[in-house]
N, C-alpha and C positions, 0 to 999 in steps of 0.2 A: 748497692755495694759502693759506688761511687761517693753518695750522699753520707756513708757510715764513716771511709776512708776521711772525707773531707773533716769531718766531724772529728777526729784524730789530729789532724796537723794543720797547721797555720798556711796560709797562702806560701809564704816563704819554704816552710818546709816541703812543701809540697813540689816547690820549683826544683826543689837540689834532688827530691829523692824519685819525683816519679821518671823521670830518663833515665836514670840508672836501673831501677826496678824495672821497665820497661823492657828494655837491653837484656838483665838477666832472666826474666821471665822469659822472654823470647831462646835465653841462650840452652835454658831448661826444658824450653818445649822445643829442643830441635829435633831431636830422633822421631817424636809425631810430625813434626812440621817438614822433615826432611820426606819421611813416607809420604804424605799429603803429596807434596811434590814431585816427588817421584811415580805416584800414581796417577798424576793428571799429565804425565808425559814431560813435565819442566825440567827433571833432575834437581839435586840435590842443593848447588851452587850458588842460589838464591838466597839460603838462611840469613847468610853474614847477612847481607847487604838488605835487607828486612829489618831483624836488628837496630842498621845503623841508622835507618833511614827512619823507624821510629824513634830513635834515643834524640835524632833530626829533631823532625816535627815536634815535638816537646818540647826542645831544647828554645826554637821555634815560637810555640805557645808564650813560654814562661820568658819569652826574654828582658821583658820590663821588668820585669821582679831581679834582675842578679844584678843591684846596685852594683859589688865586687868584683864585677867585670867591665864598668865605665872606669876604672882605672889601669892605665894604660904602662907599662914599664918605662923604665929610662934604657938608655943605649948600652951603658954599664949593666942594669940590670938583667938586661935580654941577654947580654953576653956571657954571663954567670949564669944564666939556665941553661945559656946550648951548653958551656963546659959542663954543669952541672948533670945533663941530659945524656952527654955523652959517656960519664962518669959510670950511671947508671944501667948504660949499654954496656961496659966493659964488667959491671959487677953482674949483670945478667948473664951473660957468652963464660963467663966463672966457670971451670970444672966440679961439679957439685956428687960428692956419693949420694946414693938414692937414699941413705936414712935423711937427706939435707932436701932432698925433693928433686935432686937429678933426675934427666930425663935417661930412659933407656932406648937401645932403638925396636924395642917394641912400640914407641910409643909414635913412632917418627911415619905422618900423613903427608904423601908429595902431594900438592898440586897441580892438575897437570898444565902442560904450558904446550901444547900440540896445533891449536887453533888461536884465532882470533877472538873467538867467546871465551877462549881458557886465560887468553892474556885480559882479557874484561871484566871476569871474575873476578883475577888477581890484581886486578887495579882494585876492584871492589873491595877485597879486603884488602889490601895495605892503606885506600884511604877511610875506610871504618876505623883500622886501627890506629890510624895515624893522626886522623883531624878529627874524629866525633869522639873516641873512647876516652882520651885525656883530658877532654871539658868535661863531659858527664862526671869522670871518675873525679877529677879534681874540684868538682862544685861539692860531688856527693861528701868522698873522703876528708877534706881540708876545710872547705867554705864551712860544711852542714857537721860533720860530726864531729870532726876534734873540738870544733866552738860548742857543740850542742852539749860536748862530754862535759864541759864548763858549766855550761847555765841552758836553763831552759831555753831561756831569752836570746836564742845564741848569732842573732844580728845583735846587740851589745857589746858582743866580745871583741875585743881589737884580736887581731892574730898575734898581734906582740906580747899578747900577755897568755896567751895558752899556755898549760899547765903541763910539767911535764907528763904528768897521769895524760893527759887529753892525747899530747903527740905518740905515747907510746903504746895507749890500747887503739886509735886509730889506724895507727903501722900496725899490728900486729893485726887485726882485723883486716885488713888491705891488705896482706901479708896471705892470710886464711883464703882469701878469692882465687889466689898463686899456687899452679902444683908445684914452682921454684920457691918456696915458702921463705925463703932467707933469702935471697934477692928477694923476691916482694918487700919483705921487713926492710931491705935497708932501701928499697926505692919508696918504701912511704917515710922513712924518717928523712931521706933527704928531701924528697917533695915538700912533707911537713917544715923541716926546717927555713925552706925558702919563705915559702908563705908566715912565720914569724919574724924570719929576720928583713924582710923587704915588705912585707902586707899589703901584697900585689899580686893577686891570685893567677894572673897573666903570666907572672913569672912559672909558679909551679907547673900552669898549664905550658906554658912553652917548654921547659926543659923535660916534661911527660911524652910532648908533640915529638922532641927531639931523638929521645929514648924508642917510641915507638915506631919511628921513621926510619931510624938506622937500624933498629933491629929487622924489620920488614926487609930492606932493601938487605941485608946482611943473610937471610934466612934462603932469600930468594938467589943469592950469587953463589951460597955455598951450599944448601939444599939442606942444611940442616930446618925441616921444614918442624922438627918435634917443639919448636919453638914458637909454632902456631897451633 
């Protein structure tokens, strides 16, 4: 399986997509993976942080191949992705009717926060969400497929020249992963946009870091937990 995969995509490719596939395929087999766990006496608490910690190691593996990450932002740049990260938290927290993908409170999962392993957990997932899912996501979405939508070849592509076709089926795709399907759409066209207009992939992953760090810490002060 391995050998057939490989046979498929380029070393490069392989760097962007297998942490992300990883991540999801984990996030697919949680209800077995949760039972598993739950049967061996561990409870359920563990999935995230499995998950992250593969999307990790891979991340890990492949780290000589993401030339796009040895470029480091400017001080003006970095500062334009927190605003821009922040921006994205504000369009996220949005009032959304449910035909837009709003959350109802059926949908709303507390975390419990009673113990010392409950507060460990939820370290665990807010730094899943906050430092590993926005490199994955940002290598997968921006690095690997808005360039890939371009050209095969899609280490060739500057990001300054991606096409608006590239940036608008990747948002909309990255969009699709989102039960908030319109906030996702407009957190990948901003995302996307960074990474054209500065082509500094640090940038988009920072202002993704930033987005996902406020929302955690936001979800957890006010209990709107349907956000995770």
């Amino acid at each position: 399986m391995t050998a057939l995969l490989d046979s498929w995509f380029t070393r490069h490719e392989r760097a962007r997509i297998y942490p992300f596939a990883g991540f999801i395929l984990l996030l697919a087999a949680e209800p077995w993976l949760a039972m598993a766990l739950s049967w061996l006496g561990i409870g359920t608490e563990p999935t995230y942080l499995l998950r992250s910690v593969l999307a990790l190691c891979l991340l890990l593996y492949f780290r000589r191949d993401y030339l796009e990450l040895r470029v480091t932002p400017t001080f003006n740049q970095a500062l334009i992705a927190l605003l821009a990260g922040w921006l994205v938290f504000l369009l996220w927290i949005a009032p959304y009717p449910a035909w837009l993908g709003g959350h109802g409170a059926s949908h709303t999962v507390a975390m419990p926060m009673q113990s010392s392993a409950d507060i460990f957990w939820l370290i665990c997932r807010w730094s899943g969400s906050a430092l590993v899912v926005p490199v994955i996501e940002e290598l997968f979405w921006r690095s690997y497929l808005m360039r890939r939508l371009d050209s095969a070849d899609f280490m060739s592509v500057s990001p300054a020249r991606a096409t608006a076709y590239a940036i608008a089926v990747s948002s909309v795709l990255f969009a699709v992963e989102h039960q908030l399907w319109l906030a996702g759409l407009l957190a990948g066209l901003v995302y996307a946009w960074l990474y054209r207009r500065f082509q500094v992939l640090w940038v988009s992953i920072l202002a993704h870091v930033t987005t996902n760090a406020v929302l955690g810490v936001w979800v957890v002060y006010t209990g709107h937990w349907q956000y995770w």
